[in-house]
C-alpha positions in Angstrom: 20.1 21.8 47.1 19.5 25.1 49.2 23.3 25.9 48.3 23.0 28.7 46.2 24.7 26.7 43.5 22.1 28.3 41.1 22.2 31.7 39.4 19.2 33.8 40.3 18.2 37.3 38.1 18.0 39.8 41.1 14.5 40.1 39.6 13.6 36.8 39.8 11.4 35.7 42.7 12.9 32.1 43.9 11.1 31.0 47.3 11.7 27.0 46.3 14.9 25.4 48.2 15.2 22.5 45.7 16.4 23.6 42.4 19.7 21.8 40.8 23.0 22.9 39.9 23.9 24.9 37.3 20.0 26.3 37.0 19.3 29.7 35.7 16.2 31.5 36.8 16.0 35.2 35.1 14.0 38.5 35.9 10.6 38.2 36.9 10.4 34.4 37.2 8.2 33.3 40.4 9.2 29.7 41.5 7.0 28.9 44.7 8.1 27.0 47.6 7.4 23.3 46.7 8.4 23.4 42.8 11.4 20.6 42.2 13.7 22.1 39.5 17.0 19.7 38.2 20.0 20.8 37.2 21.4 22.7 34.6 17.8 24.0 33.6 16.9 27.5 32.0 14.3 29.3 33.5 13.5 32.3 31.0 11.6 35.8 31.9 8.4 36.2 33.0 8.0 32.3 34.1 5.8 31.2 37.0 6.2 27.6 38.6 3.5 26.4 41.3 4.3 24.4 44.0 3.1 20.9 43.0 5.5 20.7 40.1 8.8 18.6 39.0 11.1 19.7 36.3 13.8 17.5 35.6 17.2 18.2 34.6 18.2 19.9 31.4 14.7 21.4 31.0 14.1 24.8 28.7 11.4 27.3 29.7 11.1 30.2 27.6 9.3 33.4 28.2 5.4 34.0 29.5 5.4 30.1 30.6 3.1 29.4 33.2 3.8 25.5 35.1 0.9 24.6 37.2 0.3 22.1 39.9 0.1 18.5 38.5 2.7 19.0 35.9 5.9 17.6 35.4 8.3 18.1 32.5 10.8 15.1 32.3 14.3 16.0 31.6 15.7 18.0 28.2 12.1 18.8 27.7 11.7 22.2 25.7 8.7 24.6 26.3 8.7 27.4 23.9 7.6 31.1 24.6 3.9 31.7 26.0 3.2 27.5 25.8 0.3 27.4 27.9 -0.9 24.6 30.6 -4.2 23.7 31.6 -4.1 21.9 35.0 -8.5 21.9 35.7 -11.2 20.5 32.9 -13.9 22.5 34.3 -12.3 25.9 36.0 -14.8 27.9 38.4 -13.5 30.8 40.4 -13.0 30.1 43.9 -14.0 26.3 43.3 -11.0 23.8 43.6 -10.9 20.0 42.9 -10.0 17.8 45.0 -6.4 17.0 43.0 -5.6 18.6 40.2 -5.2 16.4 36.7 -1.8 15.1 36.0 0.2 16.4 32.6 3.0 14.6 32.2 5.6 15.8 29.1 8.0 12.9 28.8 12.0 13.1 28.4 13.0 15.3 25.2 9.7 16.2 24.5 9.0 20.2 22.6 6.2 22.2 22.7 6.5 25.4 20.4 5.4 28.6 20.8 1.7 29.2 21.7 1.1 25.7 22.0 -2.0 24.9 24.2 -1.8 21.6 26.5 -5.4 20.8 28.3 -4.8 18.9 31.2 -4.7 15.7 32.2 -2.7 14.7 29.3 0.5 12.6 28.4 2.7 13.6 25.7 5.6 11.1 24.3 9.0 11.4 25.3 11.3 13.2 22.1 7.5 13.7 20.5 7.3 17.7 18.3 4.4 19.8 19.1 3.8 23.2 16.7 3.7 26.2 17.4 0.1 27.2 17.7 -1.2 23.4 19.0 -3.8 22.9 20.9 -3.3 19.4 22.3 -6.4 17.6 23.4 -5.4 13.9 24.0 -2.0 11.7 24.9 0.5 12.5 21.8 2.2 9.2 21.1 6.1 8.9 21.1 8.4 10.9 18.6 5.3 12.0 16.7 4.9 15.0 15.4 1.5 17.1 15.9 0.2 20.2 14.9 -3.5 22.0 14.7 -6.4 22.8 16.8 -7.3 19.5 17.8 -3.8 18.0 17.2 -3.2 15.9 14.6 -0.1 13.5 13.9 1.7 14.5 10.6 4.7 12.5 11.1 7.5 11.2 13.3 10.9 12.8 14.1 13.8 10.7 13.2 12.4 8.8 10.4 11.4 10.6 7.2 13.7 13.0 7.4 16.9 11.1 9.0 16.3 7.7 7.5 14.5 8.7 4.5 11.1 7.3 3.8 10.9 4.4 1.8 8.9 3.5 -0.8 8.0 0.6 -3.3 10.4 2.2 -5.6 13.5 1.2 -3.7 12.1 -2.3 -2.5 14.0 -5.2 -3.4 13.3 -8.8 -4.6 11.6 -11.4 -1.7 13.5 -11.9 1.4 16.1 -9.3 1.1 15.8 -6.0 3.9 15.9 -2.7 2.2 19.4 -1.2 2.6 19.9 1.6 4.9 16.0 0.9 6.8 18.3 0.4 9.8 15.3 -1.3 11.9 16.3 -4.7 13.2 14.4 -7.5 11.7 12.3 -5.1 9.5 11.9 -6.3 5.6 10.4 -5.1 3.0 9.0 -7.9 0.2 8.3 -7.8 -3.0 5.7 -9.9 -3.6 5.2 -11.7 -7.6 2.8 -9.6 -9.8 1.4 -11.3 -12.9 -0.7 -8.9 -15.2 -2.1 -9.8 -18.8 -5.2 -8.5 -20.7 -7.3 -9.5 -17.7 -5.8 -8.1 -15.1 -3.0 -8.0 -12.4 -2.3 -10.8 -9.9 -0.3 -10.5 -7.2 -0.1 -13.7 -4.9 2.5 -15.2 -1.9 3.4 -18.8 -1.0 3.1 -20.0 2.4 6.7 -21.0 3.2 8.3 -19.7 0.3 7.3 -16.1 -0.5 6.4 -15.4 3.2 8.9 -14.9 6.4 6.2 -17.1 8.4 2.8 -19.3 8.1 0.3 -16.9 8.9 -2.6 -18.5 11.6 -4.6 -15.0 11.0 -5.7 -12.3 9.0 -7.6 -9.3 9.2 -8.4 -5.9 7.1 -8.2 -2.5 8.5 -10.1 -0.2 5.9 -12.5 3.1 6.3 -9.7 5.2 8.7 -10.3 8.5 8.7 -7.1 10.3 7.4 -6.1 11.8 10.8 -6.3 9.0 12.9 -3.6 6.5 13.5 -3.8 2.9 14.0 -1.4 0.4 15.7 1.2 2.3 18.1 2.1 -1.5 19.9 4.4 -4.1 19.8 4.1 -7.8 19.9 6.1 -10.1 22.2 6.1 -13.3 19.9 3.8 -12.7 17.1 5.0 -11.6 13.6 3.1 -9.8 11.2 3.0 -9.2 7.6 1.8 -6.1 6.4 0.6 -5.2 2.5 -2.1 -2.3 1.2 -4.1 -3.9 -1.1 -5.4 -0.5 -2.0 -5.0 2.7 -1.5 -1.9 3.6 0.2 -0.6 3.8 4.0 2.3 5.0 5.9 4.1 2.6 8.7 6.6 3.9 10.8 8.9 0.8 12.8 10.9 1.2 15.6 13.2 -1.3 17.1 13.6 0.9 20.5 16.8 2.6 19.0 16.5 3.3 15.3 12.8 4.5 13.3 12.1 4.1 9.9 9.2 4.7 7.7 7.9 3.0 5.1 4.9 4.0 2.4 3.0 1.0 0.8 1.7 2.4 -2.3 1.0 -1.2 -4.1 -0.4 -4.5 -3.9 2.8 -6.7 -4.4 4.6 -4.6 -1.7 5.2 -5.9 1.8 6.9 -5.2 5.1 7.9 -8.1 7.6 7.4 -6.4 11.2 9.1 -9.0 13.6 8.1 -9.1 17.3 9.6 -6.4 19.6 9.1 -4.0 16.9 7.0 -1.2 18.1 4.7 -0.6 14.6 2.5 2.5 13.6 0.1 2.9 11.0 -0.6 6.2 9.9 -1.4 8.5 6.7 -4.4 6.4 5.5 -5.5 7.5 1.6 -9.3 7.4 2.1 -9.9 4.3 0.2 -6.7 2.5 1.6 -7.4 -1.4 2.3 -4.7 -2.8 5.1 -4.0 -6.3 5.3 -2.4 -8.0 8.0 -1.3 -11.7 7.9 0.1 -13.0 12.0 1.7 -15.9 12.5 -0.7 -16.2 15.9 -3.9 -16.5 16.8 -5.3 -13.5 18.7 -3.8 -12.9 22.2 -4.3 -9.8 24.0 -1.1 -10.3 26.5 0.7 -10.8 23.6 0.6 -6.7 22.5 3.0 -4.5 24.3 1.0 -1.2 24.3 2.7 1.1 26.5 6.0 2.4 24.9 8.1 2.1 28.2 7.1 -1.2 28.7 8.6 -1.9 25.2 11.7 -0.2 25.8 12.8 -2.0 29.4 11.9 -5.3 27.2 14.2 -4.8 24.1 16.6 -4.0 26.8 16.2 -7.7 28.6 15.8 -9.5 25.9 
């Protein structure tokens, strides 16, 4: 790729022989010898890329962006203006580690302006991070970060495209909630009986419920910012209902997200297997049940999001 099939500002410093087709590099960029760029990338002013780096194609690197060794930006990845990168936990002048740590930023991923990436770190492909971040740990998957530390405020491609849905628009038992577009996702509504005593809200093995449950267990006590799930399950289904409190969960069948706010005790959602499930948005005194229609298996979760993908695409 030595061809000269790249525009270069006469400013621009370019000593790297492998950058892609249809690349621009403008003035005062500095890309060193090693540095793999794809095609049809922009490469704005004022950008320096060290030599153990690979940017894939499509990639957007706006002004004052500094790409050290150990980082590579996956294809259509954006970094906005003066984004900065953090390649070394414990910097000393003249001291080198023996390798530097790896930062990975997955396909589609953006980082806005100002953003600040400490090292070592993997960030989701298509996931949002705001300007101003400071991004101290992996950032899952289409999530949505912002804040020093980061925290997850939502997911791109569901509350906003989809609509998030809540008990209002459920239906009666059994039916999916038009327009939640994830395959096999329903939402229930479960019986409610309330006199001078009381409310009751119950299900029937077999009748109210999509499958017999074999297991149960409560998550309560989450701290606000934290999020809980981000897996999938090969063959187990689970049933999901806040029994107080309320919680977000976000679904994804590998193509299409959705997410869905349980805000009351006779409200479920049917998450099927190959479903990759994430709890998040937890009201401090939210109570999570979960009913699964298996006993406890750990090969059973599906835990890293690529994994997920390659088998929705097999099966």
């Amino acid at each position: 790729m030595s061809d000269k099939s790249f525009f270069a500002h006469p400013h621009a410093i370019v000593e790297s022989s492998h950058i892609g087709r249809n690349t621009r590099v403008w003035a005062f960029a500095h890309i060193l010898p090693d540095a793999v760029i794809g095609e049809e990338c922009n490469i704005c002013d004022q950008t320096f890329i060290e030599n153990d780096v690979i940017v894939g194609d499509r990639v957007t690197i706006k002004c004052g962006v500094q790409v050290w060794d150990g980082i590579t930006l996956e294809d259509d990845v954006f970094i906005g203006p003066n984004a900065t990168f953090t390649n070394d936990s414990f910097p000393r002048s003249k001291q080198y580690p023996e390798s530097f740590a790896r930062t990975v930023i997955r396909k589609g991923a953006s980082i806005g302006a100002n953003a600040t990436i400490l090292p070592g770190l993997t960030l989701g492909q298509y996931c949002m991070v705001g300007a101003g971040t400071v991004v101290t740990k992996d950032v899952p998957p289409f999530a949505i970060v912002i804040g020093n530390p980061a925290r997850i405020i939502g997911y791109v491609q569901t509350s906003k495209d989809n609509g998030a849905v809540n008990s209002a628009q459920s239906k009666p038992a059994n039916n999916s909630i038009e327009g939640l577009g994830v395959k096999g996702v329903s939402l229930y509504d479960l019986p409610i009986v309330s006199d001078l005593r009381g409310t009751l809200s119950f299900a029937e093995y077999e009748k109210s419920l999509p499958f017999v449950p074999k297991r149960y267990f409560l998550v309560f006590d989450v701290p606000s910012t934290d999020v809980r799930g981000e897996h999938a399950h090969r063959e187990c289904h689970q049933f999901l209902v806040c029994v107080k409190g309320n919680c977000s969960v976000v679904v994804d069948d590998g193509q299409n997200r959705a997410e869905v706010l349980l805000n009351r005790p006779n409200l479920g959602i049917h998450v099927p297997p190959l479903v990759w499930a994430t709890e998040y948005k937890y009201s401090e005194d939210a109570v999570l049940m979960v009913l699964a229609s298996h006993v406890y298996d750990a090969e059973d979760y599906i835990r890293d999001y690529d994994v997920f993908l390659q088998e929705v695409k097999e099966r």
